[in-house]
Every structure is written in C-alpha cells, then in structure tokens.
N, C-alpha and C positions, 0 to 999 in steps of 0.2 A: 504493500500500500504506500502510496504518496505521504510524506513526511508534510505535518501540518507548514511549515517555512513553504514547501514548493505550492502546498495548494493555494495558498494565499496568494503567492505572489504571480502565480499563472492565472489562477481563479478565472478563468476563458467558459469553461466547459467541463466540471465534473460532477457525475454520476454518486450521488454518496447513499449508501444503501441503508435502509430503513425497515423496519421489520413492521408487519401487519399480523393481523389474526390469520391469515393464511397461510402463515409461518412460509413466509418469501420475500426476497429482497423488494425493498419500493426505495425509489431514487426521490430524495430530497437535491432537486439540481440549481445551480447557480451559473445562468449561462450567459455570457458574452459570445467571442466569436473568434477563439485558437482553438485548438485539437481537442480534444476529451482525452480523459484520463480517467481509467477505472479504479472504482474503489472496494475492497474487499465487502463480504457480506459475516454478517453479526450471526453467530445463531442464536434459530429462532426459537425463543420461549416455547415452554408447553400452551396450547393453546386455552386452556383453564387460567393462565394469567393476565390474560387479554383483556381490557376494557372495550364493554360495550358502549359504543359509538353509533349516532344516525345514520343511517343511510340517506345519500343526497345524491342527486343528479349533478346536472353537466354545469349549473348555473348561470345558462350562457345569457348575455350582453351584450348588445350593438347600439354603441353612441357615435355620433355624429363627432366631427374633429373638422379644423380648418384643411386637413390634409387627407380626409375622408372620412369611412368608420373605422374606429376601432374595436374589435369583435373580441369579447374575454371568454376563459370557459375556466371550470373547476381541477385542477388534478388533484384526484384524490387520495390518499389515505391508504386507503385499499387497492391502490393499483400498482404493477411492478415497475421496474425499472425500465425496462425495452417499451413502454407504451409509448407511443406517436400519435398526431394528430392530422387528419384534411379536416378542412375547409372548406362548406358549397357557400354559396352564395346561388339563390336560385336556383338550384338543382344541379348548378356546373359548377367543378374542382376551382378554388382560387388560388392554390397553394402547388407552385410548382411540382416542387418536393415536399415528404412527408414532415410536417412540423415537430423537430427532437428536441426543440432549444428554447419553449415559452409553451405558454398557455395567453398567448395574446397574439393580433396579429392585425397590421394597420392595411385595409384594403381601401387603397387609393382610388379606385373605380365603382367603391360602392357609392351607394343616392339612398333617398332617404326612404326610398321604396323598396328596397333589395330588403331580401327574407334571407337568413342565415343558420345552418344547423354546422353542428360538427361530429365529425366519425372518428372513434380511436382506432388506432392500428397496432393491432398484436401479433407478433412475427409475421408480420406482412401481412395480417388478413385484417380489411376494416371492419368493424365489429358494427352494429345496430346502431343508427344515426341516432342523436340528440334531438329534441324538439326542434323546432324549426322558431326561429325568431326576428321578429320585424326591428327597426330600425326605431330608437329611442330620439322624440322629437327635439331633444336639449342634450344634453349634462346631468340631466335627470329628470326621475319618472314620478308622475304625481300619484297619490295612493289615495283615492276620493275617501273619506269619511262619513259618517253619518253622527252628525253633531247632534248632542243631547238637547231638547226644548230649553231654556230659560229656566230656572228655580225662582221663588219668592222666598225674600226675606220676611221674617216676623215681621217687619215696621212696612213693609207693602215693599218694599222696594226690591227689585229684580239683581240676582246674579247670573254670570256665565259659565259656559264649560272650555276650558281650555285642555286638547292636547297633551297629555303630559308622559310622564314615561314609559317604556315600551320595552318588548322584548320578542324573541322570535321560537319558534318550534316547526316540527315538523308534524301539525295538528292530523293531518288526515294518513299519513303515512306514504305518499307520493315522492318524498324526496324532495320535495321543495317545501320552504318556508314560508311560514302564516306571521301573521303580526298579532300579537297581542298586547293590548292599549290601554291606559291607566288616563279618564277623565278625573278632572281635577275642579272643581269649582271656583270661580273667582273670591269668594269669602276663605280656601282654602288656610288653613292658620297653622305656624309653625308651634310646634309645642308648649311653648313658653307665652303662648299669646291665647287671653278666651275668647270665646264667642263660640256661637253655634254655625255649624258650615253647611254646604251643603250633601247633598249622596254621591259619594263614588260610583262611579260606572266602569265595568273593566269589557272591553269589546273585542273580539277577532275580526283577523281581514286578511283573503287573502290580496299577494301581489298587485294583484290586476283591480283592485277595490271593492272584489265581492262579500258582502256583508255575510258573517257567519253565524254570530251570537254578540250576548249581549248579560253581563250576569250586574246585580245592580246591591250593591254592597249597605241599604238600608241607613237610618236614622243612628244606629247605634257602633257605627265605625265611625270616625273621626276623618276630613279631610287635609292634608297636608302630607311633606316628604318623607314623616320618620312613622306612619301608619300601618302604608299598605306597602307589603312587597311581592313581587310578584315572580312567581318560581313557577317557568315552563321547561318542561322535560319530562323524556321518558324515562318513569321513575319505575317502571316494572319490563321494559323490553320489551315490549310487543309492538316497536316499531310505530306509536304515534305517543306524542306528547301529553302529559295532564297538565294542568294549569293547580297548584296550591295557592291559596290565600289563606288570610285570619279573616274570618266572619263575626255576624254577633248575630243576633236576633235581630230576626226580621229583614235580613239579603234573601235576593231572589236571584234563583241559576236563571237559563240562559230557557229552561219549558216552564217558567214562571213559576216553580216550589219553593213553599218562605223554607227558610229554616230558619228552625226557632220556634218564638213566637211573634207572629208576625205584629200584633198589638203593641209590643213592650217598646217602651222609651224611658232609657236610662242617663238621660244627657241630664246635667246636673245646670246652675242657672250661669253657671259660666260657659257651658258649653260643652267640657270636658265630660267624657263615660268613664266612671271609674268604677261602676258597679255591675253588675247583671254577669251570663256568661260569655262568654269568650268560645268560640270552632275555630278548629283547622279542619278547614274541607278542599278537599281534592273534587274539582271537574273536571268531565270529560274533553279533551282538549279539543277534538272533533265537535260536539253537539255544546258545550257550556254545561251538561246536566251535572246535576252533586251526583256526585259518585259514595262518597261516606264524608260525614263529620263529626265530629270526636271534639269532647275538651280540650281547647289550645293549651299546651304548655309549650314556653313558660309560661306557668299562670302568673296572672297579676300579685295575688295575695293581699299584704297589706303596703298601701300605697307607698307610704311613709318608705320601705324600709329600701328604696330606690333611691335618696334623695331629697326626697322633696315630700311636701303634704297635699300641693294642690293640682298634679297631675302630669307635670312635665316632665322628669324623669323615667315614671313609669311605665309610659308608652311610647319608648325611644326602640325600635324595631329593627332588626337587620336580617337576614336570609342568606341563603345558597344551597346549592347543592355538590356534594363530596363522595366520592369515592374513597368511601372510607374503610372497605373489604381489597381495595385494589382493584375490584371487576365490575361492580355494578353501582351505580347513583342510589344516594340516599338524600332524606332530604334535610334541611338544620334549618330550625329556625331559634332567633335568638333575641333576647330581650334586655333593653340594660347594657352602661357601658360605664357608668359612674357609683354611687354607692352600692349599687348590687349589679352583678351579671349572672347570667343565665340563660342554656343553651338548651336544647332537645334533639336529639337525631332520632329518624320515624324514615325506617322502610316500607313502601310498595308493592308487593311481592304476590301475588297470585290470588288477588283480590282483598289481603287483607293490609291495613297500616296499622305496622306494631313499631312500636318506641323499642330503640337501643340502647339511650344511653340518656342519662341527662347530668348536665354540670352545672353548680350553682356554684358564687365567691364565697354567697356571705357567711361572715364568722373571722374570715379569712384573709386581711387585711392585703397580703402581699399579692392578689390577685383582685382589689377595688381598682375605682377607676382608672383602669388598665386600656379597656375597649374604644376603637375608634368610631367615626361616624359610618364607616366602609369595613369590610371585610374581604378576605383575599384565602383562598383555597389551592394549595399546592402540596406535594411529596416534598418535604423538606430534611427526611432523615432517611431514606434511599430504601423502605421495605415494599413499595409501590402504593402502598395504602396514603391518603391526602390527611395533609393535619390542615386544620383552622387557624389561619392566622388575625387574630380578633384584637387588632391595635396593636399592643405592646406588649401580649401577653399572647403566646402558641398553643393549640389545643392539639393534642396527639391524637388520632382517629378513635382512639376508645374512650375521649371527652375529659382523658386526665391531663393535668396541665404540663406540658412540657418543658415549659420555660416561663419565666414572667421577667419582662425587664426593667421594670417599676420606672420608668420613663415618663410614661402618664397617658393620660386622654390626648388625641389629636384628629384632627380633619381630615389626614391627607394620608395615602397608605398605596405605596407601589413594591412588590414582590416577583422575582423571578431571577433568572441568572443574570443580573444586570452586571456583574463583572468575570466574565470569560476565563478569565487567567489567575481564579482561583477554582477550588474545587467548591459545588455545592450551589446552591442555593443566596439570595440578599435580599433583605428589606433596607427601603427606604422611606422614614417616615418623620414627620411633623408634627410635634407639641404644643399643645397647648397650656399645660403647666407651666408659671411665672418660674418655679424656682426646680425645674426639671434643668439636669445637667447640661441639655441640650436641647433646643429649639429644632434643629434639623440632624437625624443621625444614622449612620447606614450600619446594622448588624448582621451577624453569620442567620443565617434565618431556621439552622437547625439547632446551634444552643443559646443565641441569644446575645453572643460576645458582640460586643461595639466595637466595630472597625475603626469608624472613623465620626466625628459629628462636630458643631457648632452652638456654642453658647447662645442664646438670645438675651435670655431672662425677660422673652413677653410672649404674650400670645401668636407662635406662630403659624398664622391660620391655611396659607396653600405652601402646597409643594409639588413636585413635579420631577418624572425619571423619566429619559428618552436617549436615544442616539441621536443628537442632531450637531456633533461634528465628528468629522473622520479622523481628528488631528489626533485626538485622543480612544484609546480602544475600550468597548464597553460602554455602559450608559452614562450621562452626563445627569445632575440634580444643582437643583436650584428649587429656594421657597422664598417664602416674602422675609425680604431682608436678610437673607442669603444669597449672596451671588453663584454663578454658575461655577459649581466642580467638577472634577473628572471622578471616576466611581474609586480610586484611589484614595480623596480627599485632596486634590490637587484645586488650589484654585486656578481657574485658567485665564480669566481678565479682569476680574472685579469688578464684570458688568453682569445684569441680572433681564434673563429676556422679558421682555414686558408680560406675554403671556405666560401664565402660573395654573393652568387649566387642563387642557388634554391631547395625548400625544396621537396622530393617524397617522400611520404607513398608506401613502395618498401618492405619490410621483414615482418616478421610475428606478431610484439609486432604492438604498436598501436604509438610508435613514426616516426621520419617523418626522415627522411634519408637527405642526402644532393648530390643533382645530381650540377657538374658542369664539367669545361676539365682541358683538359691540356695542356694550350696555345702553340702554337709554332709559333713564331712571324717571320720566313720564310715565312707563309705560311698566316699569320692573322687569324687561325682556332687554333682549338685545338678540342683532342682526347673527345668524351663524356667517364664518369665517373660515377659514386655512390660510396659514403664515408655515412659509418659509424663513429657518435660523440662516441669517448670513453670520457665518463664524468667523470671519474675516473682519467683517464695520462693524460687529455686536448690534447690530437688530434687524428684528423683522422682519420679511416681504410677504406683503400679498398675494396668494395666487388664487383663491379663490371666496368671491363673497357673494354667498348664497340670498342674492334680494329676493324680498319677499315673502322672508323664513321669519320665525322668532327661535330662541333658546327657552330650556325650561329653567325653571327653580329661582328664579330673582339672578343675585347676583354669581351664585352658580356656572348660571350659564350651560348648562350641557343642552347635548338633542338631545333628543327623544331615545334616540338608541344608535352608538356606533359599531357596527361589525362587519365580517366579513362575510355577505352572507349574498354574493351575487359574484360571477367571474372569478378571476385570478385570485389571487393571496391577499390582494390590498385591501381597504377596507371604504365599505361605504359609510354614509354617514347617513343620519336622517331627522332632518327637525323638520316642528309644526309649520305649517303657513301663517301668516299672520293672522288669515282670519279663523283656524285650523279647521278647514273644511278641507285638507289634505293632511297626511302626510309626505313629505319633500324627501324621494332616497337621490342624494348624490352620489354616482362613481366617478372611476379618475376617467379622464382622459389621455393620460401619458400612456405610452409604449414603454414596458421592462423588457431586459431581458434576462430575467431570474425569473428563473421555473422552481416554485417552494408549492405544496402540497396546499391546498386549501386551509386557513389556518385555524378553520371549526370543527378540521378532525385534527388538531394537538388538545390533550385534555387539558391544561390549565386555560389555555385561552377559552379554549369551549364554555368552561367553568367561570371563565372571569364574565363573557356574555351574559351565564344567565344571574349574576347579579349586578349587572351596569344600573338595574334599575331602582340600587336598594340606594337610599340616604343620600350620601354626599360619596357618589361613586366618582373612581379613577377609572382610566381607562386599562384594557385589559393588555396583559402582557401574556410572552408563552410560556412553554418550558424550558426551551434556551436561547441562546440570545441571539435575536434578531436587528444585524446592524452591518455597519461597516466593519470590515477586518473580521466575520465570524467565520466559525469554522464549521464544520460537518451537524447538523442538527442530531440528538441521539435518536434511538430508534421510539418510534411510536406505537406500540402495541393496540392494535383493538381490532375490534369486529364489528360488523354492523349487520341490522336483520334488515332482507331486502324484501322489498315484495314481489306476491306472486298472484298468475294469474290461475287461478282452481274453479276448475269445473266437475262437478262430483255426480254420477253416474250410480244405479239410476236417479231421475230426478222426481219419481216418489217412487219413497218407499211402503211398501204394507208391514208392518209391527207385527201382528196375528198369520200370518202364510208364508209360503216361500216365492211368492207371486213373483218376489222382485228378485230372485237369482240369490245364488247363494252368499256374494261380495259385491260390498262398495266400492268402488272405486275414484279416485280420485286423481285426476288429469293437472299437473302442474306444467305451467311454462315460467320455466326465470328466466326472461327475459332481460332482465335489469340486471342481472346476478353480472360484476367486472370484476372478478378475480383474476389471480397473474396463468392460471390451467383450468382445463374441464373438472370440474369438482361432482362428487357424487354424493348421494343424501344416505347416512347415519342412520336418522328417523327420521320419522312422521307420525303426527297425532292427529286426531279430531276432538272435538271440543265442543259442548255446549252444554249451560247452564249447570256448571261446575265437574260434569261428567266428560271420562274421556275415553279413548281407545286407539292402541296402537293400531299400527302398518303389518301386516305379517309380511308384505312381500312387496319390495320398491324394485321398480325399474327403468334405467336410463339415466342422464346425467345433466350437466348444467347447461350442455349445449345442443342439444336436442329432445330436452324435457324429461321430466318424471312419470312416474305413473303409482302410485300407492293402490296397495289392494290392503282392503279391510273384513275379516270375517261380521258376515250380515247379524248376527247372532250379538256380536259385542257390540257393532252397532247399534242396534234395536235396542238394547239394554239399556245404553246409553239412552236412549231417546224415548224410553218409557217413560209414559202421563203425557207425551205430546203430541201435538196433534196441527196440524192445518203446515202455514210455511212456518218453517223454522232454517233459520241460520246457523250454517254448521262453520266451525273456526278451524283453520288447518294450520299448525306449526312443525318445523322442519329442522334439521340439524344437517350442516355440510360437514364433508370431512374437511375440510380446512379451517372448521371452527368457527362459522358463518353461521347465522338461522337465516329462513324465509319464514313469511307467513301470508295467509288469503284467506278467502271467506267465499263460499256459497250459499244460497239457498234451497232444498229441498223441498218435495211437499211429502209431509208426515202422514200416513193411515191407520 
C-alpha cells in the first residue's frame, strides 16, 4: 500500500477501500486527474457487527449553471470499489467514457428541458437506470407547504405559524427522503419567558410538496426551541422511519386520535405546564398514526429540583438517536442540563418500546451543570458501540458516566476527528461558566484530558470547528472573543471570522464553507447566506445569498435543516421563505472532483442529522476528518434493508381445504438490491398480525429474482380468525448480511 506522504502528495486519483455489510471492499475516492493508485483492502468484519443503515437511491440533481447543468448522483455506502457511472440525458449516453472519477458531471449542452437519469456500471455491465430527472428551475427547489390557519390570542389578537425546524427520513421506505416539519407559533416563548403560546404542529412532505400528514401537539406542550424534538428514524429496521416526540394530553396523530385526555388543560397562569402527564409516542413515519405511548421519562418530578421553581429549567429538552449495541439505533431522550440531568435510552424492536437504561446526576455534584444546549453522539473509546457526548460531561453507551470534565454548561458543542494527527476522537466546546478555566477548550473526547483551551472568565456564548484553511492541517476553532486557532492551539492571526455559526461542505475543494444570515432584528430573522474564509485578508466572501429565505431561532440563525440529502457528498441547505409557504433546498453548483460516499451512510454524521433539530444545534461532523491534507476515511460498516417487489401466489387462499394447493409462494424481484456480487437469500418470512412462518425452500438470487415457497398449513395457521384482504409482510436475509423487505395482499377464506 501507498505510504500516507505519497498519497497526499499525489492525491490525483486513489481508490481507498472501505468495508460495507457485504463484507467487500467500497472505495472512499479523492479524485483529481494523474494515475490511480490502489489501495489494499481491510478485512471485512463478521457481518453481525455491521450497522444498520437506510437504504437510498441515486439522489440524483440537475441544476442549471452559467456553463450548463450540472447533474449530481449518490455513491453509496454499499457499493464496491470498480463501480462507474453513464450518463443519459434524454435517453442518449452524455458521457464519452464510463464516469470513475466523480459522482458529478457538468453537461454543457444541456437546457432547461433535458430529462437526466444515470446507470452504474459493474464490471462493465450497466446495471438498472436511476429515475429519470428534469432540470431544476434555479439553484434550488421550492418545497410548497401547507401553512397552519392563524391562532387567537386570549386578548382577540391573532398569531402566526412560522416554518421552523426540520428533519429528514426515509418515511415510506422508497429510498428517498421525506421532510418532517416542526410549526412554531409566533407567540412561540423561550423558556425563561411566560405566556401562553400557541399548538405545535409537526407535518410531512414529500420532495416534490406532496402533503403527507399532519400530527398537532395540543394545548398542553409548550411552544418554543428547548420543547419539542424531533427524532426521525428507523428505530426497529424494517426499512421506513418512525417519527418520536414528547406529547401531553390532548395531541392528535396525523387519523385524528387524542391521546390522553383530550379535555385536560394544565397550563398554569403564566403559561408554563408543569403538571399533568407527560408520553413518549412513536408514529408511524408513513401514515403520522400513534403507534404506542408510554410515560415520558425523564419525568419531570419535582420542578424545583432542576433549578429553578417556576418552570425554566425543567423543560430544557434534548434528543438523538445512538447506536449504543454497535448495530442497531436506539433512541435517548434527555432532560436537564443545569441543577439536575437526566437521560433515558428506549429500544424499538418488534413492536415493543422497552427502556434500557436511564441516568440521573442528582445527588451527585461532579456530574450538575455539566450539559450543553446541543448534544453530539459518537464511538469515542473504539468498542463500536456510541457514547453520548452531553456538554462537558460523556455518557458510555450503558448510560454510566464516562468522564465528566467539570468545565460547565455551554452553547456550542463540535465533536469528531477534528485533529488527524493524533489518534482518537476531539471535542470542541464553549462555556458558559464566568469562572470555568476556560471559555473555549478542545479535549481527548475519550477520557476527557484538555489539550489545549482559553481563559475568558465570561460568558462564552458561540463557537465554531471547520477546515476553512489548508495552511494548517485539521480543523481550525474560533468562538466569540477567541480568535481563530489551528486544532493544535496554535493561534494563526489574531483575527476572528465574523461568522460564529455553521460550517457546509458547499464548493468544490474539500474545505467547509460557512452558512449563517443576516440578522435583521425588525423582524428577529435574518437572510440565509454562505461565506467563503479568505485565509489570506482574514475575512469573508460571499458566495451565496439565499433572497427571499429567512433563518430560524432569532439570533441563532440556523435553517430549517442542513444535510446531505440530494446528489454528491456536499451538502444542501434548507430554510423557510419568508413568507414560509415553502421550504427553500439549496445545492451547490460547483463541479468536484472528489468522489466521497454519500455522507448519510457515515454513522456519526447520519446521527448528527437526526439531531440538527434539537436546541441550539451545530452543525454535523463525520467520523473522520473531512478537509484539506486528509487521508484514507476508515472503513464504514453497515447494511441496509432494500426493498422488494413481492407478489405472493395464490392470491386467495381457503383456511378450511386444500383448494389452494399445497404452498404459498412468494415471487420476489430486488431490483434495487447494488451490492458489489449476485447475492442469495439466507431466509425468508411472512408476517402478519404478530404471526409468522418460514421459507422451506428459496430459489434464485439477486439478479434474477427469488422465489420462497411456504408450507400452506403454517400459513393458514398463521392466518387463522382472518378473513377478507389481508396484508401479508415478507422479510429476507442476504448472504452478505443485507435484509429486503415487501408486502402483498391476499384475499383470506
């Protein structure tokens, strides 16, 4: 293998091998335009260590450019190293030769009418085209909403619904991503401030603006940032997302069921609920319906022993979701981050949510206000299972505390391998404690030791970790009244970028941009933006200013949600309109030429997605470092369950005779199935209504289909007391440590 000195310095074109659930090399590539250079392959893990991962499509993009379209698509996760790409444009090849060296491609000849699909090519055979996609009218695509009517205020007077934050899944199980949307009321109040606000509404939608559901969070949840969080994913693997929230009495899902009691009003006369119950309910991330609701813990208890007596402490809220088994998502929610904290982890799992673990401080001094406004989920001590990194203070996946660095409460919280050239894991974070040793400080993120940091002795309220100069290797940090360092603790000019906000990988080099607004304090909003660091004059450039948009949160300033969740590896952005009867998704327009894996199959980043939307969120980082001068990404383990097309035979059956033959049969096409070989199915089940029944006898393989045969007898069984259509569930296991899954319908006699 090439010695890290030569990759760097040639860095043109190499091939660096990645491990997937299909226990096979996938190439993480970095390509410019000299020779390729191979690079050895890792072996591959047992596939029981693998993280389950979405399955997603091609994600493909066509925007408009002064110099034509530029056309993105996904590499994925799961795909090997030899994969290629064409190019049609309107049904004809655009692409001389087969594309080895991007997943992007500037076609000078397209208009604004060309239709666009792309085919991967595996050992020379193109594989099953990509949807086909028209030509995006801008720089980006508007996402229509359906804006909530008006609220009244007790005194007569009228509030609004503003837009607010957001998060993505893959609700129907398609491969492609849903939006899910957090309405915010204009009366909306930050903790520390009374009044009664208006109903939270949380809504789906897909891409193209088709309204999905709609679930409406009642009188007895509070509106504002440290309330509601919103946790989309699939938390049991069957390939489509659930949506978790905290409810109270009296929310309605998305087919109109209160939970609760729908009559009850516990808002007290300043506004604040500090009484009544508390749910965690899971909905179905397809339909909005409750799936189950359970007593929320953390529970509140006695308000007091938060902080505070008259409600602000109490209800300071944060979330994510963790791989905290190493293999499967679980979900944490957490409460408290000053005189008490308090955490929960609650598995998913084959219909039931059961609690695993739960951590409380109090008593406990050296672990009080430890907790940030943000939270940050990563493998910081190398068993693959993820610890919680909850401010200043690390939770080990089994919810005992790992470390506490008694540093204090702060705002601003960035984690991942932000310095290359040591082993392991970094936090970088910001205090808000007056007489905390340090205002701004970067520690080992596995025992807690202080590298390096800065006095303040004030409140240091933003901070901020990026690569945005090459001069120096690894990420650069700056906070308010910190000037910018090198991840060393170097300072490098004594200048501090003006934005303090949020880092996007947006243009074509491999450094991270800076998306923030442009306040305007009439309004408590501001214009979304992207600046480029000139490292050379210490400030700013403009590249792009999203007119027409607002930011969430006041002086916050975030969109709605940034990720990478369209095309290439870069990342899109997405804030409200002003008048948010859309949502606004920006992609780049630059041409790369670095081919990186889509960065929603790395699991921290994945993980950092689905809490962009909790509190006073940063932006998401990976699991290694993404910059100038880096080097081989490590390997990425996981699986995903694709779908399948099942057609099951016959299509009724009689329960009482042998009318219908002696086996079921069941017709599978994976279609969709992009492993790096023909893979073959393990098992197969059927499934309904808690009932199951094996395959006795599969045939055929990923590239020309299945076929499951089922003894009629275990079926029947299964499907005794029912009667008319019913919906049979089918899941699968590949040998490469893959599932699929489908569904038909039958008619029952």
């Amino acid at each position: 293998m090439h010695n890290q000195r030569h990759w760097r310095r040639k860095v043109k074109k190499i091939g660096v091998s990645v491990l997937v659930s299909m226990q096979i090399a996938v190439s993480w590539s970095y390509l410019q335009a000299v020779p390729s250079y191979a690079a050895e392959s890792a072996s591959a893990p047992p596939a029981d260590t693998n993280r389950q991962m979405e399955y997603l499509d091609r994600g493909l993009v066509a925007v408009p450019t002064a110099d034509g379209v530029l056309v993105s698509w996904r590499f994925l996760g799961t795909e090997p190293t030899n994969i290629a790409f064409n190019l049609y444009r309107d049904g004809k090849k655009v692409n001389a030769a087969v594309i080895t060296d991007s997943t992007n491609f500037l076609d000078v000849a397209g208009t604004a009418s060309s239709r666009y699909s792309v085919r991967a090519v595996l050992d020379g055979k193109e594989q099953p085209s990509a949807m086909a996609v028209g030509v995006w009218t801008g720089p980006y695509l508007d996402v229509p909403l359906q804006k909530p009517a008006d609220g009244i205020n007790a005194d007569g007077s009228t509030f609004a619904y503003n837009a607010n934050d957001a998060s993505v899944g893959d609700l129907d199980g398609d491969g492609q991503y849903e939006l899910v949307l957090k309405w915010d009321p204009s009366n909306a109040k930050d903790n520390s401030q009374k009044g009664v606000t208006g109903e939270v509404f949380v809504d789906a939608y897909k891409l193209d603006g088709t309204f999905l559901w709609r679930i409406g969070l009642g009188r007895n949840v509070r509106a504002g940032a440290h309330y509601t969080q919103l946790m989309v994913y699939d938390l049991d693997g069957d390939g489509k997302a659930e949506v978790a929230l905290r409810t109270a009495d009296g929310a309605k899902d998305a087919a109109g069921r209160v939970i609760g009691d729908a009559d009850a009003d516990y808002r007290n006369s300043d506004g604040y609920v500090l009484t009544g119950p508390e749910h965690l309910t899971l909905f179905e991330g397809q339909t909005g319906k409750e799936l189950i609701s359970i007593p929320f813990e953390p529970a509140r208890g006695n308000v007091t022993d938060w902080g505070d007596g008259y409600g602000n402490r109490v209800d300071r809220f944060l979330a994510t979701i963790a791989y905290l088994d190493g293999q499967r998502p679980s979900l944490v929610m957490a409460r408290g981050y000053y005189a008490k904290t308090s955490l929960v982890a609650y598995n998913w799992r084959d219909g039931e949510l059961s609690k695993l673990w739960a951590f409380d401080s109090k008593g406990n001094p050296a672990y009080e206000a430890q907790g940030n406004h943000n939270i940050s989920v990563i493998n910081v001590d190398g068993d693959t299972k993820d610890e919680i990194v909850y401010g200043a203070m690390t939770l080990d996946d089994d919810g005992s505390v790992l470390y506490a660095t008694r540093l204090g409460h702060g705002d601003a919280l960035h984690v991942g391998d932000l310095d290359p050239d040591r082993p392991g894991k970094e936090v970088f974070k910001v205090m808000e404690h007056k007489n905390s040793p340090y205002g701004a400080a970067v520690w080992d993120a596995a025992t807690g030791q202080t590298i390096w940091g800065v006095h303040t002795g004030t409140d240091t309220g933003r901070g901020m970790s990026a690569d945005i100069d090459p001069r120096y290797k690894g990420e650069e940090q700056w906070a308010t009244g910190v000037s910018e360092h090198s991840v060393k603790g170097e300072e490098i000019s004594g200048a501090t970028p003006t934005s303090i906000n949020f880092g996007i990988w947006w243009d074509g080099d491999l450094l991270r941009e800076l998306l923030d607004h442009t306040f305007d304090t009439s309004i408590g909003a501001g214009t979304g933006k992207i600046d480029k660091w000139d490292y050379v004059n210490n400030k700013t450039q403009n590249i792009l200013t999203a007119a027409g948009t607002l930011s969430n949160n006041h002086t916050k300033g975030t969109p709605s949600l940034q990720a990478d969740i369209l095309g290439d590896w870069r990342e899109e952005a997405i804030w409200r309109t002003a008048d948010s009867r859309a949502l606004r998704i920006y992609t780049t327009t630059a041409v790369t030429e670095y081919r990186i894996p889509t960065l929603m199959h790395d699991p921290v980043y994945r993980l950092g997605v689905s809490w962009q939307n909790v509190a006073y969120n940063q932006p998401p980082h990976t699991s290694f470092y993404l910059g100038e001068g880096m080097d081989p990404p490590p390997a990425a383990n996981i699986y995903v369950t694709y779908p399948a097309d099942v057609s099951i035979t016959p299509k009724t059956l009689h329960l009482k005779n042998e009318e219908s033959g002696p086996s079921v049969t069941a017709h599978i096409d994976l279609s969709k199935y992009n492993g790096a070989r023909t893979a073959v199915v393990t098992s197969v089940s059927l499934s309904v209504y808690g009932g199951s029944a094996q395959a006795e006898d599969i045939k055929g393989d990923s590239a020309q289909g299945f076929k499951a045969i089922f003894d009629r007898d275990s079926v029947s069984r299964m499907l005794s007391g029912q009667s008319g259509s019913v919906e049979l569930h089918l899941r699968g296991r590949l040998d490469d440590g893959s599932y699929f899954q489908g569904s038909d319908t039958i008619r029952v006699k």
